[in-house]
C-alpha positions as CSV (number, residue, x, y, z in Angstrom):
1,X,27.7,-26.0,-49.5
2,X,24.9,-23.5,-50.5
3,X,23.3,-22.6,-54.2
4,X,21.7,-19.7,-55.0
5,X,19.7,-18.5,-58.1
6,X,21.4,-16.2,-60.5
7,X,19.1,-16.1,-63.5
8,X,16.5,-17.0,-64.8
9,X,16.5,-18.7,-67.9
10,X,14.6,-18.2,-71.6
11,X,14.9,-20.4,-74.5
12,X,14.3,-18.6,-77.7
13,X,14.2,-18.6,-80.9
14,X,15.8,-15.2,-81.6
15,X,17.6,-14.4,-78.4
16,X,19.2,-11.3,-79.0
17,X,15.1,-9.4,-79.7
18,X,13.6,-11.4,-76.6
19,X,17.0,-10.2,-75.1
20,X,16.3,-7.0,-76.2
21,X,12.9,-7.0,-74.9
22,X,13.5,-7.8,-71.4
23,X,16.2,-5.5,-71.2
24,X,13.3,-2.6,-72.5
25,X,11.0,-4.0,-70.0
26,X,13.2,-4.1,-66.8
27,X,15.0,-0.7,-67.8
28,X,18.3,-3.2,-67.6
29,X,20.9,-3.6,-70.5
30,X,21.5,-6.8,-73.0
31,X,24.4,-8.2,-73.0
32,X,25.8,-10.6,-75.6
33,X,29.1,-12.5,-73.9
34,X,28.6,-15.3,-76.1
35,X,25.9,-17.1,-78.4
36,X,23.0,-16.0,-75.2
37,X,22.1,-12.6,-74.6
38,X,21.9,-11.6,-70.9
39,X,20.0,-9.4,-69.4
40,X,21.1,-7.1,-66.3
41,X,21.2,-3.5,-64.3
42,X,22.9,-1.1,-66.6
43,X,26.4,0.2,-66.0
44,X,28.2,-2.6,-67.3
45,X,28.1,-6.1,-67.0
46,X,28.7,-7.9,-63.7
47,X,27.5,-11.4,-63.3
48,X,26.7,-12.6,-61.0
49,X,24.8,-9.9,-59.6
50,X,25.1,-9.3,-55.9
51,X,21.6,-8.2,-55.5
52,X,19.1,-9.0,-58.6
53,X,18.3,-12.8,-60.6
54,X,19.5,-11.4,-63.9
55,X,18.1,-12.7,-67.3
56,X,19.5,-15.4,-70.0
57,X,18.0,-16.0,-73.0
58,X,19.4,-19.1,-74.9
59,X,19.1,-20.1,-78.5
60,X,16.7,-22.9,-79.7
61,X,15.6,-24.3,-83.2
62,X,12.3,-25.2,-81.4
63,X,9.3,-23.1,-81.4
64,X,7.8,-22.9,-78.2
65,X,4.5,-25.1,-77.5
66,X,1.1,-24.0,-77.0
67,X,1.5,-25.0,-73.1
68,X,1.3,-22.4,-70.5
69,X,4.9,-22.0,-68.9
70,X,4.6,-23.1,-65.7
71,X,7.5,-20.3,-65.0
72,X,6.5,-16.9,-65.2
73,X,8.1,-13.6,-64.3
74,X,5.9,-11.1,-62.2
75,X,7.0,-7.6,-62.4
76,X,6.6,-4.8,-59.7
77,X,5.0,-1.3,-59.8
78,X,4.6,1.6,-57.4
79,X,1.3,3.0,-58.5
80,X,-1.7,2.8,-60.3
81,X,-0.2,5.2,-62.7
82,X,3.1,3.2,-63.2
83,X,1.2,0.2,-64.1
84,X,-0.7,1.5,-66.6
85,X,2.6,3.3,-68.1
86,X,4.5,0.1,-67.4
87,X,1.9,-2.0,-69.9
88,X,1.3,0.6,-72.5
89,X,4.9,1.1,-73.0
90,X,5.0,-3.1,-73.0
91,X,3.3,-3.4,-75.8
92,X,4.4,-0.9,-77.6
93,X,7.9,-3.0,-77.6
94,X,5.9,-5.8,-78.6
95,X,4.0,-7.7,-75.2
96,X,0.5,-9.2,-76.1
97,X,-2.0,-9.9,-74.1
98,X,-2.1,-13.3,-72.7
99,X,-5.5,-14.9,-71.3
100,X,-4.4,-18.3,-69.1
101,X,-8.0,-18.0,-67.9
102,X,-6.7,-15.4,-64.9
103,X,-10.2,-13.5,-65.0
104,X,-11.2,-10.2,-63.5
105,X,-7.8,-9.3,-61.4
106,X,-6.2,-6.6,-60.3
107,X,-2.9,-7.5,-62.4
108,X,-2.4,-7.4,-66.2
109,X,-1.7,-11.1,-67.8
110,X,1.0,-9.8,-71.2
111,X,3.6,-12.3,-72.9
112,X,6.5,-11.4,-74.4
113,X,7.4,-11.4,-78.8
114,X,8.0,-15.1,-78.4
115,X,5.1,-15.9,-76.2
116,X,6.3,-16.3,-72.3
117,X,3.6,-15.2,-70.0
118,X,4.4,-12.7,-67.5
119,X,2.1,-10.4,-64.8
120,X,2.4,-6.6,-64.5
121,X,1.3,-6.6,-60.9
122,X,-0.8,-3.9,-59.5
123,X,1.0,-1.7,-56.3
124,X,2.0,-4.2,-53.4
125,X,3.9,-2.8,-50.6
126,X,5.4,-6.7,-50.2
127,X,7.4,-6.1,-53.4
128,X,8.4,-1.6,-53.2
129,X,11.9,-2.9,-53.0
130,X,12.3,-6.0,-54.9
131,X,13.4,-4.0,-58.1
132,X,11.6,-3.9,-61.4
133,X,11.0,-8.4,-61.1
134,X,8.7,-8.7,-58.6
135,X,9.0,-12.2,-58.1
136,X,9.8,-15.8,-60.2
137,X,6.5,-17.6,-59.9
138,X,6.0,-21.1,-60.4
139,X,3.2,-23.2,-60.9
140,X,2.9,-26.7,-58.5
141,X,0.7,-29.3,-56.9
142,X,2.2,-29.4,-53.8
143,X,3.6,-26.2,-52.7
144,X,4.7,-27.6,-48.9
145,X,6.5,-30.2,-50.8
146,X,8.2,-27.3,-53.0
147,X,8.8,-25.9,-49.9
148,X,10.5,-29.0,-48.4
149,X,12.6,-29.4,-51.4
150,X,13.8,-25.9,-52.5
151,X,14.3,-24.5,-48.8
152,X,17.3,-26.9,-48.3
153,X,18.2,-26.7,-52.1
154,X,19.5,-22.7,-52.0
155,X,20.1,-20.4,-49.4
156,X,17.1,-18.2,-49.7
157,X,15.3,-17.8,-46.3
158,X,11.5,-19.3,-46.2
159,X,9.1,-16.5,-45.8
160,X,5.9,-18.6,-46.4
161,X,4.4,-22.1,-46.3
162,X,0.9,-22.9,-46.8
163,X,-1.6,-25.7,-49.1
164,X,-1.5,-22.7,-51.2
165,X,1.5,-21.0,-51.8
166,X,5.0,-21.1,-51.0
167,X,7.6,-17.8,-50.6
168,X,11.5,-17.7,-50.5
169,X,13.7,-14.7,-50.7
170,X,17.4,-14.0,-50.7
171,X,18.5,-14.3,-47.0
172,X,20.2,-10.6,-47.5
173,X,16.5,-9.2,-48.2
174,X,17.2,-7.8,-51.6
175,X,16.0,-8.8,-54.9
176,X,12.9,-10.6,-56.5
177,X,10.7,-13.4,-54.4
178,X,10.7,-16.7,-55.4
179,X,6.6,-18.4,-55.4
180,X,5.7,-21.9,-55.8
181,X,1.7,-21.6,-56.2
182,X,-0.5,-24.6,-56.0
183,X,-2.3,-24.5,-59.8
184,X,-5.1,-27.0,-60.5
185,X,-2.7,-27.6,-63.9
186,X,0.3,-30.3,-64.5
187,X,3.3,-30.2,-66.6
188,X,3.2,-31.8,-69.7
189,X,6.0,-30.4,-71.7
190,X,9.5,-29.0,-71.0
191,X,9.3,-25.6,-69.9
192,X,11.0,-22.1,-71.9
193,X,12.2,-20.6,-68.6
194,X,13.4,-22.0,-65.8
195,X,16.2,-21.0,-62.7
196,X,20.1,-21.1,-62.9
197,X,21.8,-21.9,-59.6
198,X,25.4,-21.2,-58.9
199,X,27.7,-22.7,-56.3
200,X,29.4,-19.7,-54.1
201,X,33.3,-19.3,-54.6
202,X,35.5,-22.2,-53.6
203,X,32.2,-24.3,-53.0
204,X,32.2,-28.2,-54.6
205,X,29.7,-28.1,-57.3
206,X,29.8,-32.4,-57.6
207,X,28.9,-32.3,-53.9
208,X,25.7,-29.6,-54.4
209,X,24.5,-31.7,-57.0
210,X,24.9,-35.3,-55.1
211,X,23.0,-33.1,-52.2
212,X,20.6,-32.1,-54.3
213,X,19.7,-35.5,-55.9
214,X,19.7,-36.9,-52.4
215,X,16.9,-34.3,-51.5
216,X,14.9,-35.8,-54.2
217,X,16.2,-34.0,-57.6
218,X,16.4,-36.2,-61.0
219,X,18.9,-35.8,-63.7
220,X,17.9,-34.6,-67.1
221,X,19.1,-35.6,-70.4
222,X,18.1,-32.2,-73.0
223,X,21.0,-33.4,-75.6
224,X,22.9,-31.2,-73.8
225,X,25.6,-33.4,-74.1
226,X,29.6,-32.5,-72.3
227,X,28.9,-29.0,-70.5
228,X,29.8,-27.8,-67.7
229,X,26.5,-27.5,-66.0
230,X,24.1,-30.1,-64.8
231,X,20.6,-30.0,-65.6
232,X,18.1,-31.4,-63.2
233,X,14.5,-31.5,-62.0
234,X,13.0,-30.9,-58.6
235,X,10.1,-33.2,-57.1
236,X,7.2,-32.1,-59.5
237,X,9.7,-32.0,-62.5
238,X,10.4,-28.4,-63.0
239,X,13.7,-27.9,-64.8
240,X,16.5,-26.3,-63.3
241,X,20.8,-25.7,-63.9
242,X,23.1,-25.9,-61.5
243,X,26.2,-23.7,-63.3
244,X,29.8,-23.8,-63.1
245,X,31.3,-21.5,-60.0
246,X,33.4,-19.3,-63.0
């Protein structure tokens, strides 16, 4: 039994211009299935993707809080040049800056039209190959803890465990990091982005749940209701979807 992240997930008010947006950013498509609007590489829809954590952004009625999202998207360059480009032509499709008290660094702090932070990173040779997402960052008190937790929850390999940050990354070496860094910051609201995890083909998705609430995950009631997902929290309460194998 193994999960592994597929997307990540936006709540929104207007799905289909964040939607639009991302799809802009990333240099992906938007796709509209249904009522969400996902975003992935162009050339036709193919979900899930073998190689990249796509993008779905889900209808709200609620207006997101003045809380820092404690899930943020980090996105890659290759130069000094391409950042620059990268943020100019960001705005112009309607980013804002975003101050969450980040300082004098090397990395430009934007959020998109609805207001979900994300970093334009500066060159790092870690991520020339991770695609236009860099990695899915999320903030934590206890980063080994994270580590503990979300190392036996998918079946990305651990590329990193220290008091200060946690790395995992697909096991096949393709595709976006996933960071748990230790923030001096807790959680008081429920978060606009969080990850979607998938069962592999033929797997037993009530048996990857039990497992995961046996490694310490919590169920979580968001009205959702009869679905066919299940909605849960890790150790430090960030939200996450296990999906139906489709």
């Amino acid at each position: 039994m193994t999960l592994r992240p597929v997307m990540v997930n936006i709540k929104a008010l207007d799905p289909s211009a964040v939607g639009r947006f991302w799809a802009e950013a990333l240099g992906w498509s938007a796709y509209s299935p249904g009522v969400t609007t996902y975003v992935g590489p162009a050339g036709g829809l193919v979900w899930p993707d073998p190689v990249f954590v796509g993008i779905d952004v889900v209808p709200v009625p609620e207006p997101r809080a003045s809380a820092k999202n404690r899930v943020h998207l980090d996105l890659a360059t290759t130069s000094a040049a391409h950042q620059a480009e990268l943020v100019a032509r960001l705005k112009a499709l309607g980013a804002t800056p975003a101050d969450v008290g980040q300082g004098e660094v090397p990395w430009t702090v934007l959020a998109d039209p609805e207001g979900n932070e994300f970093c334009v990173l500066e060159p790092r040779e870690i991520y020339q190959d991770t695609g236009p997402i860099a990695a899915v960052v999320v903030d934590c008190a206890d980063p080994r803890a994270m580590a503990r937790f979300w190392d036996e929850a998918i079946d990305w390999t651990l590329h990193e465990v220290s008091e200060e940050q946690t790395v995992l990354r697909s096991s096949k070496g393709a595709g976006p990091y996933l960071e748990f860094l230790r923030t001096p910051d807790v959680k008081t609201v429920p978060d606009r982005v969080h990850l979607d995890l998938l069962p592999y083909p033929g797997d037993d998705k009530a048996a990857d749940v039990a497992r995961l609430r046996a490694l310490g995950a919590t169920d979580l009631d968001l009205g959702q209701g009869d679905v066919p997902w299940t909605c849960l929290t890790d150790p430090e309460g960030h939200e996450f979807c296990v999906l139906a194998p489709s």
